[in-house]
PQR file with spaces between the fields and no chain letter, atoms N, CA, C, O and H, PARSE charges and radii, in Angstrom:
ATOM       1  N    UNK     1       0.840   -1.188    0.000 -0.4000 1.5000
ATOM       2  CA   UNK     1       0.000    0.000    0.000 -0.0000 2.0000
ATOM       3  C    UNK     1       0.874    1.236    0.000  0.5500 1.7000
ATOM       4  O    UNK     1       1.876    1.220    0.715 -0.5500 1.4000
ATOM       5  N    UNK     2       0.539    2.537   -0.886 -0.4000 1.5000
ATOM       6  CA   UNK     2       1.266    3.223   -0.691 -0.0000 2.0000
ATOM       7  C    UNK     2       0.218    4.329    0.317  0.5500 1.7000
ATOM       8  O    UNK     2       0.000    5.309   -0.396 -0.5500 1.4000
ATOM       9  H    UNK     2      -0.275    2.550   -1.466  0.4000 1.0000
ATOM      10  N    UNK     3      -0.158    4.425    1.053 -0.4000 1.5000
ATOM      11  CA   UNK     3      -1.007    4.950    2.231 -0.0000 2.0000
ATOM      12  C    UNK     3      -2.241    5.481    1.242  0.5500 1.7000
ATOM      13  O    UNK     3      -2.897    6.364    1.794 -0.5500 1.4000
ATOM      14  H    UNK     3       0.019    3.629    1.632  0.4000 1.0000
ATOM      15  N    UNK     4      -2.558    5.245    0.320 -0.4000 1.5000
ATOM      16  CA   UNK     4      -3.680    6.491   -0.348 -0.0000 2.0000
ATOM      17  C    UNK     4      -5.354    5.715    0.154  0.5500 1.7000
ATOM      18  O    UNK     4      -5.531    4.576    0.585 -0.5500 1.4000
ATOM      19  H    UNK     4      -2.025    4.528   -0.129  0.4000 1.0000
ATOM      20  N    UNK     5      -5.905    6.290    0.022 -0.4000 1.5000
ATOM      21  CA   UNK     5      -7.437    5.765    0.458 -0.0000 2.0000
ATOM      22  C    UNK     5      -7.563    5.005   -0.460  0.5500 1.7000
ATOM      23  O    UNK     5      -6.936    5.040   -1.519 -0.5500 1.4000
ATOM      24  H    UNK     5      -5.761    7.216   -0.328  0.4000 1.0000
ATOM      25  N    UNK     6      -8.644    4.008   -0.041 -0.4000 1.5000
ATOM      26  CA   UNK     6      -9.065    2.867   -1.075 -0.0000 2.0000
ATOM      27  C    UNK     6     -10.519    3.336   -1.350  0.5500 1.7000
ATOM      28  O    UNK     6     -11.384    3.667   -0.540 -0.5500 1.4000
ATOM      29  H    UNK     6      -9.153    3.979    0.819  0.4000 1.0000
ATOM      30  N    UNK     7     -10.568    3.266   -2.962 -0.4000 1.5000
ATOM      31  CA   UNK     7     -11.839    3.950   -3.432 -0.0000 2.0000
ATOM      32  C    UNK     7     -12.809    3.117   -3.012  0.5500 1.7000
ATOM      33  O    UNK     7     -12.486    1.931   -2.939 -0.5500 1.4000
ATOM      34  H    UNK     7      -9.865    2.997   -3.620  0.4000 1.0000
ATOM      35  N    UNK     8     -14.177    3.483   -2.645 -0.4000 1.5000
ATOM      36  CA   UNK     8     -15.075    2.845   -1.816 -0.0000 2.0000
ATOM      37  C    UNK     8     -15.388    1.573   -3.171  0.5500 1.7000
ATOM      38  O    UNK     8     -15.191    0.420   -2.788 -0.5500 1.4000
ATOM      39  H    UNK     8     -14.440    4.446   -2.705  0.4000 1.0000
ATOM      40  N    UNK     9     -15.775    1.701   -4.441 -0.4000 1.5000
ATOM      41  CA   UNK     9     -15.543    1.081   -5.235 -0.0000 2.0000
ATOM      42  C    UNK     9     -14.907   -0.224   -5.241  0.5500 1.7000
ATOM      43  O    UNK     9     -15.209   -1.388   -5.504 -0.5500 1.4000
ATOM      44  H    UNK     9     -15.935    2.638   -4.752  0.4000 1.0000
ATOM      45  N    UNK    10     -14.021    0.365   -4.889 -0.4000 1.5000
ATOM      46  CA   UNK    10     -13.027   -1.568   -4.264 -0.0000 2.0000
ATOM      47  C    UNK    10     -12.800   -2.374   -3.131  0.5500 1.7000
ATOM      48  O    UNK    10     -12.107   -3.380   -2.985 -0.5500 1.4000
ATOM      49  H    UNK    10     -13.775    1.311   -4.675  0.4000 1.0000
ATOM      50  N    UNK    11     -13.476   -1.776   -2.402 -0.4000 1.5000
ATOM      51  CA   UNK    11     -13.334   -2.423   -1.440 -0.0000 2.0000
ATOM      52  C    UNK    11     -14.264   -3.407   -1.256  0.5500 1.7000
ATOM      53  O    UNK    11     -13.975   -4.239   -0.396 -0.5500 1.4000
ATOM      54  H    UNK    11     -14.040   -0.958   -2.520  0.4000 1.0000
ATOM      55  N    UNK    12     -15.390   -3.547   -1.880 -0.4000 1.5000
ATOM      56  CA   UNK    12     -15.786   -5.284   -2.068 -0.0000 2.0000
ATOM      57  C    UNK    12     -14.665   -6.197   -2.259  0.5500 1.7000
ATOM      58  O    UNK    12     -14.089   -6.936   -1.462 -0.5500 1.4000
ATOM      59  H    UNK    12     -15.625   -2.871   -2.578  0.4000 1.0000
ATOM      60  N    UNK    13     -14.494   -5.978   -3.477 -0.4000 1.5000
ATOM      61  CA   UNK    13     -13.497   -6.935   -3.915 -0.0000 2.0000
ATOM      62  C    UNK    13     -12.212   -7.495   -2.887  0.5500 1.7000
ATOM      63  O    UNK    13     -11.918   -8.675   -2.692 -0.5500 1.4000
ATOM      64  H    UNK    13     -14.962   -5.377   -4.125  0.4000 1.0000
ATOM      65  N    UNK    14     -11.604   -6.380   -2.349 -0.4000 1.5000
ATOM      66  CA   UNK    14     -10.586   -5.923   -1.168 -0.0000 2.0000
ATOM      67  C    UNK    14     -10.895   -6.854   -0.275  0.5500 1.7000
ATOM      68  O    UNK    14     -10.082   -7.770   -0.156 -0.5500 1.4000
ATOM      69  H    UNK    14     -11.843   -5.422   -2.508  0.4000 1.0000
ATOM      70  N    UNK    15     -11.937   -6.871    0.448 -0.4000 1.5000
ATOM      71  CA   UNK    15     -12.807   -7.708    1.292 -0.0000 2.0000
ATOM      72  C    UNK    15     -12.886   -9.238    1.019  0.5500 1.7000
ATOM      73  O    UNK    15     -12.273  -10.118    1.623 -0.5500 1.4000
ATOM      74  H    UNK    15     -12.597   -6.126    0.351  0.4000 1.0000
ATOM      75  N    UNK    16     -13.448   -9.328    0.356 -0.4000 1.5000
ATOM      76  CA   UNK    16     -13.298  -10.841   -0.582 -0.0000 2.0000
ATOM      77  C    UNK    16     -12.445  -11.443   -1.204  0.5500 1.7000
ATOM      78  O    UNK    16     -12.687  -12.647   -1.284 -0.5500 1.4000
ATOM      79  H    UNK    16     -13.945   -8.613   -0.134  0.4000 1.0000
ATOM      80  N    UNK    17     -11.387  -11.064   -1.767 -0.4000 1.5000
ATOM      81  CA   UNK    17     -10.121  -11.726   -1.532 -0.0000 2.0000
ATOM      82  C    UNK    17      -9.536  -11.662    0.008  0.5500 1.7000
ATOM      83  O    UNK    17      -9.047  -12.637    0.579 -0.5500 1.4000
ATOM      84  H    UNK    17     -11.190  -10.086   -1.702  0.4000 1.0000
ATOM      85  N    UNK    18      -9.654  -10.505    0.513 -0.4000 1.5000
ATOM      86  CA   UNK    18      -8.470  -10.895    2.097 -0.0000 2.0000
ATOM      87  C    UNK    18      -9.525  -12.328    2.673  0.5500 1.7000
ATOM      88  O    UNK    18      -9.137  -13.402    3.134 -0.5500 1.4000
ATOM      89  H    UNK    18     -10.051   -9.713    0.049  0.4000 1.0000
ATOM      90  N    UNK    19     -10.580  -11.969    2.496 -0.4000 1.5000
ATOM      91  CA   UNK    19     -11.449  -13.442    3.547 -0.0000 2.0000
ATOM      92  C    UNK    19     -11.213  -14.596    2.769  0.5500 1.7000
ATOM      93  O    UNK    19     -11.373  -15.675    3.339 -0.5500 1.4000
ATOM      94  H    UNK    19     -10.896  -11.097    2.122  0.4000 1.0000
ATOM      95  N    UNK    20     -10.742  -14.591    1.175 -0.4000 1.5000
ATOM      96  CA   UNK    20     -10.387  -16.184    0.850 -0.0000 2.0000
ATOM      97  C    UNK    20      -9.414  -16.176    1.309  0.5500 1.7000
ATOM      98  O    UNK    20      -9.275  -16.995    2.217 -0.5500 1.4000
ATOM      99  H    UNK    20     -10.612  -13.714    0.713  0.4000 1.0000
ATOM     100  N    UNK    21      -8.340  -15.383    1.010 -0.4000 1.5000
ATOM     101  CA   UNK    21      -6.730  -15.443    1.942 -0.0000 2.0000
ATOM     102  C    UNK    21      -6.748  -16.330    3.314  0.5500 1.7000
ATOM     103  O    UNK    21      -6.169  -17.363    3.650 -0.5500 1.4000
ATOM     104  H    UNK    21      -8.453  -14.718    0.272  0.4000 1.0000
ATOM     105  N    UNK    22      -7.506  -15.616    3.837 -0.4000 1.5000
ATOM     106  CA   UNK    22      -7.397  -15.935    5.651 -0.0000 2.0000
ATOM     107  C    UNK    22      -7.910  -17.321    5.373  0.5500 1.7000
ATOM     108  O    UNK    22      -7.271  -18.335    5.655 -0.5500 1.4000
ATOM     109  H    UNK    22      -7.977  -14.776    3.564  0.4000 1.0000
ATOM     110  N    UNK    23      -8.849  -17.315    4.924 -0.4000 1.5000
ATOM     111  CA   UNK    23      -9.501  -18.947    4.734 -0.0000 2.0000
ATOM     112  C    UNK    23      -8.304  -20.163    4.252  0.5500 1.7000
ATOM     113  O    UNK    23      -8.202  -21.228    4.860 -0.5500 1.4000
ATOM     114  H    UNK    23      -9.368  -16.491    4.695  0.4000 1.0000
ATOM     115  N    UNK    24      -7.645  -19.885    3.346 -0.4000 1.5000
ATOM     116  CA   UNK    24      -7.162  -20.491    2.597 -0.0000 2.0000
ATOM     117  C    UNK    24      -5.412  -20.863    3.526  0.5500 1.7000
ATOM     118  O    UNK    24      -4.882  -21.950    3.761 -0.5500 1.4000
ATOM     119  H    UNK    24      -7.728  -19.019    2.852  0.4000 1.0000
ATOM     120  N    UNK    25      -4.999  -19.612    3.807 -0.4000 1.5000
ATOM     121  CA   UNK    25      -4.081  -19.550    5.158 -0.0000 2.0000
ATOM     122  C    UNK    25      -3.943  -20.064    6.083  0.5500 1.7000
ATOM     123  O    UNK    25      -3.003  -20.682    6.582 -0.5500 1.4000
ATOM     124  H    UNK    25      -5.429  -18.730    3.616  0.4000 1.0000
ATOM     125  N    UNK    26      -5.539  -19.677    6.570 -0.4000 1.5000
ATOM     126  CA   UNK    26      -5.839  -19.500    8.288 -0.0000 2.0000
ATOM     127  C    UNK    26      -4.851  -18.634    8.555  0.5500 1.7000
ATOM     128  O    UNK    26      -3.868  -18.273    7.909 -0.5500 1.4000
ATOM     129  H    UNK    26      -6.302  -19.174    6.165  0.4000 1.0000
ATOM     130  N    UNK    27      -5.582  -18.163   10.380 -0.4000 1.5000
ATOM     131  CA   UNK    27      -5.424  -17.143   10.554 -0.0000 2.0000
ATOM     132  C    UNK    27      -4.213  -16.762   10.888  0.5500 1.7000
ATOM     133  O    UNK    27      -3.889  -15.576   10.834 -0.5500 1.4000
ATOM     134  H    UNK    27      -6.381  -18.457   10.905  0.4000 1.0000
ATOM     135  N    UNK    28      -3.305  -17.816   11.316 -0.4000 1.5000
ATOM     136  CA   UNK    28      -1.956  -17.238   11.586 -0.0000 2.0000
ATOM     137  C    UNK    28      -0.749  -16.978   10.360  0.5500 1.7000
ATOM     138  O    UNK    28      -0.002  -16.002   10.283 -0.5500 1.4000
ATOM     139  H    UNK    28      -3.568  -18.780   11.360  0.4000 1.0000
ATOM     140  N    UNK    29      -0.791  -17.834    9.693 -0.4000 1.5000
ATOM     141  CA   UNK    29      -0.228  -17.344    8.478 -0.0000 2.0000
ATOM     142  C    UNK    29      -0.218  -16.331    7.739  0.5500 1.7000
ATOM     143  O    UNK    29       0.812  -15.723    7.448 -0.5500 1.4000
ATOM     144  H    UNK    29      -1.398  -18.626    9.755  0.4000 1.0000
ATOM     145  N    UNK    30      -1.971  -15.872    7.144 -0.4000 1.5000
ATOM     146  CA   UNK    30      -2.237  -14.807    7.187 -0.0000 2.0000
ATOM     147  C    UNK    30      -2.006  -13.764    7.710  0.5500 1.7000
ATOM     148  O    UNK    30      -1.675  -12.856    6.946 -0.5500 1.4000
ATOM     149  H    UNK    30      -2.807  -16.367    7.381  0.4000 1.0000
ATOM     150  N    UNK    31      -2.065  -13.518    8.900 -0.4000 1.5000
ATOM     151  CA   UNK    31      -1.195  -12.337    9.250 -0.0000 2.0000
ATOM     152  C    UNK    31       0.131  -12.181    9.268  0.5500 1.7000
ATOM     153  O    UNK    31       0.627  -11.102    8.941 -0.5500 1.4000
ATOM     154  H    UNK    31      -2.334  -14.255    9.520  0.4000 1.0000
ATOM     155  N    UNK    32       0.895  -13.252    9.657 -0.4000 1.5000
ATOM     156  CA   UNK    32       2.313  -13.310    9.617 -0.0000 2.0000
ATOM     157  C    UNK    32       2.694  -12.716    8.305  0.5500 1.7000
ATOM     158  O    UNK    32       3.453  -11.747    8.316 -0.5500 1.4000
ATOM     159  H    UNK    32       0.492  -14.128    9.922  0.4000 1.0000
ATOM     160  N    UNK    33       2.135  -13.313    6.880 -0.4000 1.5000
ATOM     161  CA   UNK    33       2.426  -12.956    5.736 -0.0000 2.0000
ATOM     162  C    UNK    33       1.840  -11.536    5.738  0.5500 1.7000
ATOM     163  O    UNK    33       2.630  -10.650    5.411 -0.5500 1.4000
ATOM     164  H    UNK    33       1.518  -14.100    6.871  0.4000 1.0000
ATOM     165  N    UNK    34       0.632  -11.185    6.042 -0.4000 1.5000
ATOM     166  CA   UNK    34       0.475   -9.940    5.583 -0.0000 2.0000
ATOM     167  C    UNK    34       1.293   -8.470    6.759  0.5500 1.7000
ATOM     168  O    UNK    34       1.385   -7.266    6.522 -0.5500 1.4000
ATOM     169  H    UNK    34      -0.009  -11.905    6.307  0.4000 1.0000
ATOM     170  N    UNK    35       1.702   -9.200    7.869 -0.4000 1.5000
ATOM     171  CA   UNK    35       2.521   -8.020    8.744 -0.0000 2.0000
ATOM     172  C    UNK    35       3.771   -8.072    7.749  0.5500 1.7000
ATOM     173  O    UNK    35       4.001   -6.999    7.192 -0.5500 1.4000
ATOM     174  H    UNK    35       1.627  -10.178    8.061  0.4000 1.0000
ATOM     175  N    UNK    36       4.779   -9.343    7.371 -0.4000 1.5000
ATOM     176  CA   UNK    36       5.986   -9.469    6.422 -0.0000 2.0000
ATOM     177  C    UNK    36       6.093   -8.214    5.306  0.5500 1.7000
ATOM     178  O    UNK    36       6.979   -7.385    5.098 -0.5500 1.4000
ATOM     179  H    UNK    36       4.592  -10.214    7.824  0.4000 1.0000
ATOM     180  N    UNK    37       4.595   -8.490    4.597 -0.4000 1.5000
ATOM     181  CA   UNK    37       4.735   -7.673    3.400 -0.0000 2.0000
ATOM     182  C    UNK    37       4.685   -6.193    3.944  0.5500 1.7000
ATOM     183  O    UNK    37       5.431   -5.417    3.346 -0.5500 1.4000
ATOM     184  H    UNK    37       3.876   -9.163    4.766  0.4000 1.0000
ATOM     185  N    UNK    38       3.963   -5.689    4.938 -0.4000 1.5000
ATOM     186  CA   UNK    38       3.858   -4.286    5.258 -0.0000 2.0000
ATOM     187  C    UNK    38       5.343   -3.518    5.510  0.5500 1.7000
ATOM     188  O    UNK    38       5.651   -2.337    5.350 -0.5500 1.4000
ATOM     189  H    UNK    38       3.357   -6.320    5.423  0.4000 1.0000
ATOM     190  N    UNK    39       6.169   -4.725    5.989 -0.4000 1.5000
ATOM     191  CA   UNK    39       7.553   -3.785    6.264 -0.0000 2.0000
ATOM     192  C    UNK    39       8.517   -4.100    4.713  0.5500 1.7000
ATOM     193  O    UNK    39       9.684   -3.708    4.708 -0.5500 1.4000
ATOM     194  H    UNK    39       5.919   -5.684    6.119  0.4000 1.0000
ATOM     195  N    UNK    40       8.306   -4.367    4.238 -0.4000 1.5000
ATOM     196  CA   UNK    40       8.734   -4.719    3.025 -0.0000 2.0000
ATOM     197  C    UNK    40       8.851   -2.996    2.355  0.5500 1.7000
ATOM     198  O    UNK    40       7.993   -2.147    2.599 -0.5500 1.4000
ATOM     199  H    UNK    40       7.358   -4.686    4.242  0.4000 1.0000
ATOM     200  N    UNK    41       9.736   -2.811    1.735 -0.4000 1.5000
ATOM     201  CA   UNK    41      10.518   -1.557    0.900 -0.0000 2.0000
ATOM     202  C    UNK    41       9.882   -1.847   -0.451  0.5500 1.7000
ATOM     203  O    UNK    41       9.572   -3.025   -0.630 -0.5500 1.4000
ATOM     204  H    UNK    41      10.433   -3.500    1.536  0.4000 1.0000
ATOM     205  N    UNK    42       9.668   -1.112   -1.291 -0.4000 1.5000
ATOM     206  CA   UNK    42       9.192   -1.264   -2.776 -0.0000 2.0000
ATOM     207  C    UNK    42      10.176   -2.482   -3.480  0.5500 1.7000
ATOM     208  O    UNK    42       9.803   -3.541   -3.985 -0.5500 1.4000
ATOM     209  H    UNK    42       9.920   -0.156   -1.145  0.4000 1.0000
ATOM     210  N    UNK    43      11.265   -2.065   -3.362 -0.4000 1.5000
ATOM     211  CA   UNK    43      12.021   -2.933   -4.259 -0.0000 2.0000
ATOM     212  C    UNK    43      12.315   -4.124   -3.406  0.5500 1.7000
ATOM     213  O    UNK    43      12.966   -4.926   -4.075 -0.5500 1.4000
ATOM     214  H    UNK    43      11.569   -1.205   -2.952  0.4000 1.0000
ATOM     215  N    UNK    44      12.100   -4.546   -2.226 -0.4000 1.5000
ATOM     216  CA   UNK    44      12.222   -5.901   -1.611 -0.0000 2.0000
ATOM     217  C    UNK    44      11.317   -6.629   -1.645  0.5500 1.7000
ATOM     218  O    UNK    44      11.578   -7.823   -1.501 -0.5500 1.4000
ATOM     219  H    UNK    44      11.571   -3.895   -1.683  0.4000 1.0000
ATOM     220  N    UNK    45       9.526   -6.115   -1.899 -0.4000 1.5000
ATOM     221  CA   UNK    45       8.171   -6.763   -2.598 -0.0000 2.0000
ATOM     222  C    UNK    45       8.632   -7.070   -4.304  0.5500 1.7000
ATOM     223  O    UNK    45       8.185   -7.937   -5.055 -0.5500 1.4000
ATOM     224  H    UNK    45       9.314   -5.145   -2.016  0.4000 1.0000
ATOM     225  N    UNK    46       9.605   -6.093   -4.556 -0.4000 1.5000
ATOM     226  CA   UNK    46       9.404   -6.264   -6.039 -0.0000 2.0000
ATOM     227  C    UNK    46      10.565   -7.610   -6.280  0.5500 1.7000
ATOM     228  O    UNK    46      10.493   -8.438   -7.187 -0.5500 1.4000
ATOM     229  H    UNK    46       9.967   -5.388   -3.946  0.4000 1.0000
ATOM     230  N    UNK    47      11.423   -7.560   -5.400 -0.4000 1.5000
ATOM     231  CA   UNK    47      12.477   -9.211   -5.477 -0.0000 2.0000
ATOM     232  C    UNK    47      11.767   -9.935   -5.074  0.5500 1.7000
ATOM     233  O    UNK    47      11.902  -10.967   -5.731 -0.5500 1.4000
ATOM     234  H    UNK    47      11.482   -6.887   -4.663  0.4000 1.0000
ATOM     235  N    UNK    48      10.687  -10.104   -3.998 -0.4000 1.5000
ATOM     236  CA   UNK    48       9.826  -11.189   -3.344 -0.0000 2.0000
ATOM     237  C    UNK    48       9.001  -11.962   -4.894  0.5500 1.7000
ATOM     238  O    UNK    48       9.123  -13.066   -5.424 -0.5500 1.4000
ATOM     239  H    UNK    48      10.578   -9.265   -3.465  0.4000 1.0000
ATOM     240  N    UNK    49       8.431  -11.127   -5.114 -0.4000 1.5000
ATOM     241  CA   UNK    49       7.374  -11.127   -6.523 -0.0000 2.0000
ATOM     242  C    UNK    49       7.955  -11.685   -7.616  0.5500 1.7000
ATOM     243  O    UNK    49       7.316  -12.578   -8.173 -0.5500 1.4000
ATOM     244  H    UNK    49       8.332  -10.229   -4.683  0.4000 1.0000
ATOM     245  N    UNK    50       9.545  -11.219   -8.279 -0.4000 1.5000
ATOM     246  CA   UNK    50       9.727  -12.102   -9.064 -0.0000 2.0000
ATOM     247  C    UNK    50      10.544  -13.202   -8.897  0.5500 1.7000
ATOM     248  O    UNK    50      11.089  -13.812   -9.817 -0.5500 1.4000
ATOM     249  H    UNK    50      10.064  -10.494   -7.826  0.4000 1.0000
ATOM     250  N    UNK    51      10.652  -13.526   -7.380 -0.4000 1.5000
ATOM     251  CA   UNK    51      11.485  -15.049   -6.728 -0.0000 2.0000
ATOM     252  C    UNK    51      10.013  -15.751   -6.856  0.5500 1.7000
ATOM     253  O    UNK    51      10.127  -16.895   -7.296 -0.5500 1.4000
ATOM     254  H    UNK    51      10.210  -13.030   -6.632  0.4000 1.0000
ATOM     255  N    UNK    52       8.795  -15.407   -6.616 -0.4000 1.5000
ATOM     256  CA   UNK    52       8.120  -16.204   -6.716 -0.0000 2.0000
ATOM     257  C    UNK    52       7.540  -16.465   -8.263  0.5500 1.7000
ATOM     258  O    UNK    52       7.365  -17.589   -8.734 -0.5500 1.4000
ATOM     259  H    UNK    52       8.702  -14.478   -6.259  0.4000 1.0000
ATOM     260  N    UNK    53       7.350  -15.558   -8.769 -0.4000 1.5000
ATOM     261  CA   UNK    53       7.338  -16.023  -10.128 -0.0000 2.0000
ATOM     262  C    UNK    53       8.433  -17.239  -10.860  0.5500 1.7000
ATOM     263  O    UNK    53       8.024  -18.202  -11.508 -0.5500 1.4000
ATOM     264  H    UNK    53       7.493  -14.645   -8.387  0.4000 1.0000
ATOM     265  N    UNK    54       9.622  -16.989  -10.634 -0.4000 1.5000
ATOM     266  CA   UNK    54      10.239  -17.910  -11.015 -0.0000 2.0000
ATOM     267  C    UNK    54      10.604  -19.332  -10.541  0.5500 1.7000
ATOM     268  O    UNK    54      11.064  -20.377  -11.001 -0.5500 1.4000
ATOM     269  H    UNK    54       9.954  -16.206  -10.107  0.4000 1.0000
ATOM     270  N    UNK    55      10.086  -18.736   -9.196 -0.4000 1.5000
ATOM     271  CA   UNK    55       9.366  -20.768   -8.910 -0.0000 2.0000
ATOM     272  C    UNK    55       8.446  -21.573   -8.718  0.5500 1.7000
ATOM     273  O    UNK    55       8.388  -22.746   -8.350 -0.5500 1.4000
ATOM     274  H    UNK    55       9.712  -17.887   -8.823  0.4000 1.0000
ATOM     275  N    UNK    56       7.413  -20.469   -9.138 -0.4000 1.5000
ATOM     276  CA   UNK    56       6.688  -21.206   -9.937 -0.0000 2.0000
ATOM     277  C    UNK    56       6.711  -21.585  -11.435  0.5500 1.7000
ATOM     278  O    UNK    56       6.313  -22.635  -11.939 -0.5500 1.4000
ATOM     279  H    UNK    56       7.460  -19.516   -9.437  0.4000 1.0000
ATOM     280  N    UNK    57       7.266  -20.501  -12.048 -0.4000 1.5000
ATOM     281  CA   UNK    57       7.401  -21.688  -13.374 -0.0000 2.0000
ATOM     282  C    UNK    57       7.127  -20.516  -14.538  0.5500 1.7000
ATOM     283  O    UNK    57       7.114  -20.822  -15.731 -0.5500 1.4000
ATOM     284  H    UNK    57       7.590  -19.648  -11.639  0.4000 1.0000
């Protein structure tokens, strides 16, 4: 996030993916991963993102 408001517009969606997340997670993972990414620097999400791209395939 770069702090800006989330247009009311999206935040359905916003909503409904984080609750498959957590589901799919559970709840401790889920947060663990989503506190990880918050301290994360632009360009250390952006090495995360394409380490995972490339193993997956």
């Amino acid at each position: 996030s770069v702090g800006a408001p989330l247009p009311a517009a999206e935040r359905g969606d916003v909503d409904r993916i984080t609750r498959a997340a957590r589901t799919t997670l559970g709840e401790a993972a889920f947060t663990g991963s989503f506190t990880h990414g918050t301290r994360l620097s632009p360009e250390e999400a952006l090495h995360e993102t394409s380490a995972c791209r490339t193993a997956s395939g």
